[in-house]
VOLO-411778 format. One record per residue (C-alpha): y, z, x. Coordinates in nm, 3 decimals, always signed. Layout:
N
        c2        c3        c1
         Y         Z         X
...
end
This chain:
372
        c2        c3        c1
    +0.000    +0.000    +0.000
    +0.223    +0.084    +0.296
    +0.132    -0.280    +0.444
    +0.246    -0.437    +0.122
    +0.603    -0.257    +0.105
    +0.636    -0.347    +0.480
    +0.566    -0.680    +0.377
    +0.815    -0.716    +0.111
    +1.094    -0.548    +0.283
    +1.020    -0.796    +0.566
    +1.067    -1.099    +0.275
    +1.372    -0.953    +0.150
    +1.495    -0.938    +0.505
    +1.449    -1.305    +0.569
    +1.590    -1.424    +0.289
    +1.901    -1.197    +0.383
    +1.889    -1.412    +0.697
    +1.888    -1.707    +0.580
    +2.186    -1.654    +0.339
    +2.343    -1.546    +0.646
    +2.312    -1.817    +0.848
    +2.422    -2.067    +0.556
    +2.698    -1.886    +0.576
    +2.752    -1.920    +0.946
    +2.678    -2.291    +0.939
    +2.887    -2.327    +0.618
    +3.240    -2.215    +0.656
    +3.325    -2.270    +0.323
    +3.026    -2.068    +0.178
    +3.123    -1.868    -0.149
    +3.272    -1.560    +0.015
    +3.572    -1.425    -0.194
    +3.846    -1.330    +0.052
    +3.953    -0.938    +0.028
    +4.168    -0.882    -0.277
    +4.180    -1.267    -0.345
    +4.174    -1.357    -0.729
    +3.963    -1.641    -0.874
    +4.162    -1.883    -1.059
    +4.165    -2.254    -1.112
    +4.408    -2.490    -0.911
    +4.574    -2.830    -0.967
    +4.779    -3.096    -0.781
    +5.135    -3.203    -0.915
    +5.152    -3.527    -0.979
    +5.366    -3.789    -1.151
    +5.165    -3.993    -1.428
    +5.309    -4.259    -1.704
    +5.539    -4.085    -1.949
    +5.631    -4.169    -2.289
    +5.905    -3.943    -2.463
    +5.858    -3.920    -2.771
    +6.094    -3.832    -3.128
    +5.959    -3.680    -3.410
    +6.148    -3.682    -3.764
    +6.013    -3.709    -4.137
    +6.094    -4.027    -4.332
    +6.109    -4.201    -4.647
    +5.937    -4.545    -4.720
    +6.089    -4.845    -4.902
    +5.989    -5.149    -4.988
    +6.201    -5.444    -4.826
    +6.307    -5.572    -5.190
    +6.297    -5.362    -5.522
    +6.448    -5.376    -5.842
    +6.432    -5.272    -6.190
    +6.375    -5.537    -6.387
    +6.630    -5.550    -6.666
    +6.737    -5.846    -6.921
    +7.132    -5.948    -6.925
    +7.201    -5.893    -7.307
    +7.056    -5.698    -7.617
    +6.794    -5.850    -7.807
    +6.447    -5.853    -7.962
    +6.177    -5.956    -7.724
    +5.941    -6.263    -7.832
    +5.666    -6.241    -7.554
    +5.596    -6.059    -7.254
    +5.421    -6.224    -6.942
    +5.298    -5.988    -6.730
    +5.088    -5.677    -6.704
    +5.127    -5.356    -6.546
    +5.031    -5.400    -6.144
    +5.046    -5.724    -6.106
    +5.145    -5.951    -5.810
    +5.404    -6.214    -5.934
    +5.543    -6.514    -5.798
    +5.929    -6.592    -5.689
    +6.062    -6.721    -6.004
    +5.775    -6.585    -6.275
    +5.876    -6.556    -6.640
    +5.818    -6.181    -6.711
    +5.932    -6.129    -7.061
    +6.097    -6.389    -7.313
    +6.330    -6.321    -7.565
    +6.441    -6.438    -7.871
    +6.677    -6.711    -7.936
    +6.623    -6.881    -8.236
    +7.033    -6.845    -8.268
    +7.105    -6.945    -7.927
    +6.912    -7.291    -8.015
    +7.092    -7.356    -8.303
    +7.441    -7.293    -8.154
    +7.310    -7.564    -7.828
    +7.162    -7.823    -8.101
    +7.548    -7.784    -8.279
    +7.733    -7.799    -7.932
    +7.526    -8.102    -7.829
    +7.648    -8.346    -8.164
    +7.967    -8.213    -8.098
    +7.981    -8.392    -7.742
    +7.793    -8.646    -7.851
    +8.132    -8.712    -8.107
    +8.375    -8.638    -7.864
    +8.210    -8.828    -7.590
    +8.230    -9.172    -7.803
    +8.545    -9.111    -7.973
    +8.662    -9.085    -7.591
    +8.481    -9.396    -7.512
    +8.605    -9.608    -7.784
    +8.987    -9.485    -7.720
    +8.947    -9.555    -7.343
    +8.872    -9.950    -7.439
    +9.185    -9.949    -7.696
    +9.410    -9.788    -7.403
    +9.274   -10.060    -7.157
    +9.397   -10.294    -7.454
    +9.717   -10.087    -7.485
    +9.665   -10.036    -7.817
    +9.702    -9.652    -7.766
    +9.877    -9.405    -7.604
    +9.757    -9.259    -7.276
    +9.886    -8.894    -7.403
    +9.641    -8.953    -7.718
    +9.341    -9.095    -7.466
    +9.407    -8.789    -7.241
    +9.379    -8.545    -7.564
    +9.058    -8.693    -7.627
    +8.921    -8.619    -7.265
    +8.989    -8.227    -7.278
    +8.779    -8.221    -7.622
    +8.543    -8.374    -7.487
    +8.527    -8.189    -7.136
    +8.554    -7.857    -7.387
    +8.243    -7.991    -7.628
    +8.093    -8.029    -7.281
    +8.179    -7.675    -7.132
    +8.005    -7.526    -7.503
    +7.718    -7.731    -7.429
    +7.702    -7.553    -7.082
    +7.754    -7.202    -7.175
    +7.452    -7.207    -7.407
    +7.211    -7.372    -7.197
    +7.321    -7.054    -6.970
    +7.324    -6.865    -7.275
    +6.929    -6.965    -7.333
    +6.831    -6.889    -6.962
    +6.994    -6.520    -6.958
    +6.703    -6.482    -7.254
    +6.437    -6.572    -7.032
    +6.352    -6.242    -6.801
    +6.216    -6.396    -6.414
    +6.118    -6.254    -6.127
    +6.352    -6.295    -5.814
    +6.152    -6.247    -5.534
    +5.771    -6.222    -5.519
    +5.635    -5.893    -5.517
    +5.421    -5.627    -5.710
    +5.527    -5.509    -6.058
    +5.504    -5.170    -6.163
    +5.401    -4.992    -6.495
    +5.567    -5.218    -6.812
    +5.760    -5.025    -7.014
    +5.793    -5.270    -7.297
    +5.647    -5.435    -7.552
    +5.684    -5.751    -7.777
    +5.938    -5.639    -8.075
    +6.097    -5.437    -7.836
    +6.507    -5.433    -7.830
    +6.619    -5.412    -7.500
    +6.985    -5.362    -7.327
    +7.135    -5.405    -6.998
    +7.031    -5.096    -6.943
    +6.670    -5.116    -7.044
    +6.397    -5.109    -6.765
    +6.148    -5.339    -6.813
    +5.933    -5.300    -6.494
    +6.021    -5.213    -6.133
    +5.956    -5.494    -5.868
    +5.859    -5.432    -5.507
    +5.821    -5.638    -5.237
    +5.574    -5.421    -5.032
    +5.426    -5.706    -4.769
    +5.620    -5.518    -4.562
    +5.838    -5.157    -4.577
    +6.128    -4.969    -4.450
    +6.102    -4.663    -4.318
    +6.413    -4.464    -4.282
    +6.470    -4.117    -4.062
    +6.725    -3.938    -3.912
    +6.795    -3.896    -3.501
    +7.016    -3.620    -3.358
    +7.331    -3.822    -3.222
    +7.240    -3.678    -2.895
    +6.968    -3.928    -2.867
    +7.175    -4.242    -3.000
    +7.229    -4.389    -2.634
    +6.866    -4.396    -2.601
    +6.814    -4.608    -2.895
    +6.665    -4.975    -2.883
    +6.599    -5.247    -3.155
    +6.237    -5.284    -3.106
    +6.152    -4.958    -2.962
    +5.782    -4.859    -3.120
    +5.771    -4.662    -3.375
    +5.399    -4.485    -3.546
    +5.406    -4.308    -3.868
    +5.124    -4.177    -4.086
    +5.105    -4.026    -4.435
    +4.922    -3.738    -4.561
    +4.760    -3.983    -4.790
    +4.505    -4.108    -4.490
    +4.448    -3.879    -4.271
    +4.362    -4.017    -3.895
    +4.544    -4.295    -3.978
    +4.819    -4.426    -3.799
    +5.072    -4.658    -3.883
    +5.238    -4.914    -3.594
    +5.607    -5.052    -3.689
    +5.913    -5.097    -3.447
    +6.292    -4.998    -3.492
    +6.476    -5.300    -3.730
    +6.833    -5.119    -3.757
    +7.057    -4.831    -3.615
    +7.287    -4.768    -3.865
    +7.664    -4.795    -3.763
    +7.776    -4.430    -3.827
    +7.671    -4.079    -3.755
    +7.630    -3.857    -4.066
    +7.985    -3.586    -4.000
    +7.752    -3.312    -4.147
    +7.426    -3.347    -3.974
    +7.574    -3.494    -3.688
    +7.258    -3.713    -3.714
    +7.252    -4.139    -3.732
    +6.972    -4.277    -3.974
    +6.750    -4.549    -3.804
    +6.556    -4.768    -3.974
    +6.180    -4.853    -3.874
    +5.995    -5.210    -4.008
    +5.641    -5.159    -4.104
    +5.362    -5.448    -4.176
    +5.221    -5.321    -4.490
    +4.949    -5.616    -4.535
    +4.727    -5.432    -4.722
    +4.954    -5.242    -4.938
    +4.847    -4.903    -4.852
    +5.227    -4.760    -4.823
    +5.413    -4.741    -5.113
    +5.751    -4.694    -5.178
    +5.872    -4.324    -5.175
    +5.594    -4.160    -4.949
    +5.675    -3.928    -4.732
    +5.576    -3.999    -4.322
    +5.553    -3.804    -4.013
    +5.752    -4.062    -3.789
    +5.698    -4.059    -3.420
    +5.953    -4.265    -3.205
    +5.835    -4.378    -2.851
    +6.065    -4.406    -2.550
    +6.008    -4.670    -2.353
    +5.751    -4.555    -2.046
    +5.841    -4.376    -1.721
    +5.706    -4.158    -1.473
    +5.713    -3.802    -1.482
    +5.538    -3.454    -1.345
    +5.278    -3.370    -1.598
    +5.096    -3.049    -1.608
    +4.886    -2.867    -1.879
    +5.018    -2.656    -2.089
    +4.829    -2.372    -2.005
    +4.959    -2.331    -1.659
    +5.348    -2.225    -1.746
    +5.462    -1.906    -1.827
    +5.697    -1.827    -2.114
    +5.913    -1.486    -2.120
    +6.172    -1.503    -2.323
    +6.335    -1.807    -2.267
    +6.218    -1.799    -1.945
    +5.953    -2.089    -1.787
    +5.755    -2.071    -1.487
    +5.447    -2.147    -1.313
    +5.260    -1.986    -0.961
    +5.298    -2.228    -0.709
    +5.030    -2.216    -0.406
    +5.186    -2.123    -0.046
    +4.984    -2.258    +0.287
    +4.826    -1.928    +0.299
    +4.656    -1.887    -0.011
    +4.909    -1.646    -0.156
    +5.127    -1.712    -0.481
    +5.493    -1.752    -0.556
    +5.682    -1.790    -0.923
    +5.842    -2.133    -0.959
    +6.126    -2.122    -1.205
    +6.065    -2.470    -1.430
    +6.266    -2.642    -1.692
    +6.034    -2.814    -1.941
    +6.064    -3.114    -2.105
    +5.817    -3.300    -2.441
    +5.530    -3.145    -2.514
    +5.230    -3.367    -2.620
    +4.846    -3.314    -2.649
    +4.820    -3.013    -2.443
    +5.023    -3.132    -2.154
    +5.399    -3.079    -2.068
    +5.660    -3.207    -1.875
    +5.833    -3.124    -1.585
    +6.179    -3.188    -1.559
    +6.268    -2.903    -1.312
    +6.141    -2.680    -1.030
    +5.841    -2.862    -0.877
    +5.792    -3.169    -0.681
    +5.467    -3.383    -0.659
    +5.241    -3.309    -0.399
    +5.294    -2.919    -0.474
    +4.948    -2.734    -0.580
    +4.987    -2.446    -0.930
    +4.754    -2.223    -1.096
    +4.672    -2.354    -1.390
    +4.399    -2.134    -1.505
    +4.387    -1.726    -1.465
    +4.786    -1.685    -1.453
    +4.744    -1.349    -1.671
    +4.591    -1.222    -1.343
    +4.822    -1.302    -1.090
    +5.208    -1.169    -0.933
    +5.396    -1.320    -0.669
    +5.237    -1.277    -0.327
    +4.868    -1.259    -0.438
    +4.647    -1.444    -0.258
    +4.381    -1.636    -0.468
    +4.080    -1.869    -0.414
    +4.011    -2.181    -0.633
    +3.771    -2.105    -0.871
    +3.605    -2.469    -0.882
    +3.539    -2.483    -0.530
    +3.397    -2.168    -0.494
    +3.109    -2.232    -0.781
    +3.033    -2.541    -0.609
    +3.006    -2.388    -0.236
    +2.767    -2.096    -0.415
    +2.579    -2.290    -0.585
    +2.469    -2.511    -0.286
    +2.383    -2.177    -0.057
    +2.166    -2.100    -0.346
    +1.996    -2.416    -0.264
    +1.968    -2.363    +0.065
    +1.856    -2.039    +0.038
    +1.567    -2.172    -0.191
    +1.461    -2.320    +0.064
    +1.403    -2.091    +0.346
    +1.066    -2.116    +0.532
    +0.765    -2.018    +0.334
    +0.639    -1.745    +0.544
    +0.876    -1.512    +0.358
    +0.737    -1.581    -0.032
    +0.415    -1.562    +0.162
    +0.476    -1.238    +0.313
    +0.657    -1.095    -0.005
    +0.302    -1.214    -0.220
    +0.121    -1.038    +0.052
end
């Protein structure tokens, strides 16, 4: 029983060894220096940068209406349904003009009479068998029979209701034997092939503002789904009160999906640069107070006062306070002051777990001896 403790204390011993001497012919072996703190390291460096402006905005369709009829009067026939995708120039509703007719049928005989009593007085006066005074009278009666003939044709169009632009109408909100006004609505009409969406930038940003600049939106009515358009318009003055200027954004809307009056999360790009990027994780807020622990040439820390710039998907900008090339904690800050000394935390697993390895395979004799 002795021999078999002498035995394993003789195994363990090796093995001891041979960690040791990994160690001496590894100088990076996983030794943490006295009073060092494990945390996780990372290189500044500058990476493609897009700034980026968020605001809410409305959507509008790039032509609407409500569709209304240009005098009182019973409607005859409607020629659409609710939803539907009309033409440019579509009859939508017809109304009546049984009146109208009549008064075109009586101003048409009484051009036709003016129009050859003019005739017939124009051959005399070439004859000089009448007066030019009574030939000119003749002329403005029948120019005026003419003008009547006009204004009811006109008269006969306003009763016919037709789209102006092509686009999609919405619910109909009459119905044949209907009397409608000026002030009726028939329908709304949108033309939604492609919208407008309009949001508000602080004037601060206005010199940064491009026609064309991209523009993403999306809509609590898909989520995931992102919507591409570019800036169409700046407007020309900044709002006194919000001291804000409204932009306008153009939007292919192909398959209909955005509809006039939602509501969109609007995300305005900058155009790219390059800027320091770090994560999030590694700065420091107290107060309003930034910073991050930048790593000296001896292992030891320092705080790095930092001015921060956009924020997006975990990562932050760096406008102020370190320079590319420079090395920060970015994990284990909560366990570090300035002048600590740390060791990467990475590193260190990897260095360990290859002395395991080598210490897995140390000569046989030892799991021999240790069986033993």
């Amino acid at each position: 029983m002795f021999g078999r403790f002498a035995a394993t204390v003789a195994g363990g011993t090796v093995l001891a060894l041979a960690l040791a001497g990994c160690n001496r012919k590894n100088p990076e072996a996983p030794r943490q220096a006295a009073g060092a703190v494990l945390v996780t390291t990372q290189v500044v460096k500058a990476a493609p940068w897009s700034d980026t402006l968020q605001a809410n905005g409305t959507a509008k369709a790039r032509e609407s209406i409500i569709v209304t009829a240009k005098v009182s009067e019973i409607i005859d026939k409607v020629h659409f349904e609710s939803g539907q995708q009309v033409a440019a120039g579509a009859p939508l509703v017809t109304l009546r003009g049984q009146a109208q007719q009549a008064a075109l049928a009586q101003a048409q005989a009484t051009f036709s009479e003016a129009d050859r009593l003019y005739k017939r007085q124009r051959e005399l006066a070439a004859q000089q068998l009448v007066a030019h005074s009574t030939l000119d009278t003749q002329q403005s009666i029948r120019d005026a029979a003419e003008a009547r003939v006009q204004q009811m044709r006109a008269d006969i169009v306003d009763r016919q209701v037709r789209a102006p632009f092509a686009g999609v109408l919405g619910i109909r909100q009459v119905s044949p034997g209907s009397l409608v006004t000026p002030t009726t609505a028939i329908a709304t009409l949108d033309d939604i092939s492609r919208m407008h969406v309009d949001f508000q930038v602080p004037e601060a940003q206005l010199s940064s503002l491009q026609i064309g600049d991209k523009v993403s939106g999306s809509s609590i009515a898909y989520p995931g789904r992102n919507f591409e358009g570019a800036v169409s318009t700046i407007d020309a003055r900044v709002d006194p009160g919000s001291r804000a200027i409204t932009v306008r954004a153009d939007f292919d809307n192909g398959d209909h999906a955005l509809r006039p009056g939602m509501l969109l999360d609007v995300r305005l790009y900058r155009p790219e640069r390059d800027a320091l990027v770090i994560p999030e994780i590694a700065v420091v807020q107290v107060g309003r107070d930034s910073y991050v622990f930048r790593v000296k040439d001896d292992e030891s820390v320092e705080r790095a006062d930092v001015k921060t710039g956009t924020r997006r998907a975990g990562v932050v900008e760096i406008v102020e306070g370190l320079k590319a090339g420079e090395r920060i904690v970015v994990d284990g800050t909560g366990k570090l002051r300035p002048g600590i000394r740390i060791q990467d935390e990475k590193p260190a697993k990897a260095t360990e777990a290859a002395a395991v390895e080598k210490a897995a395979e140390a000569p046989a004799p030892a799991k021999t001896a240790s069986a033993g």
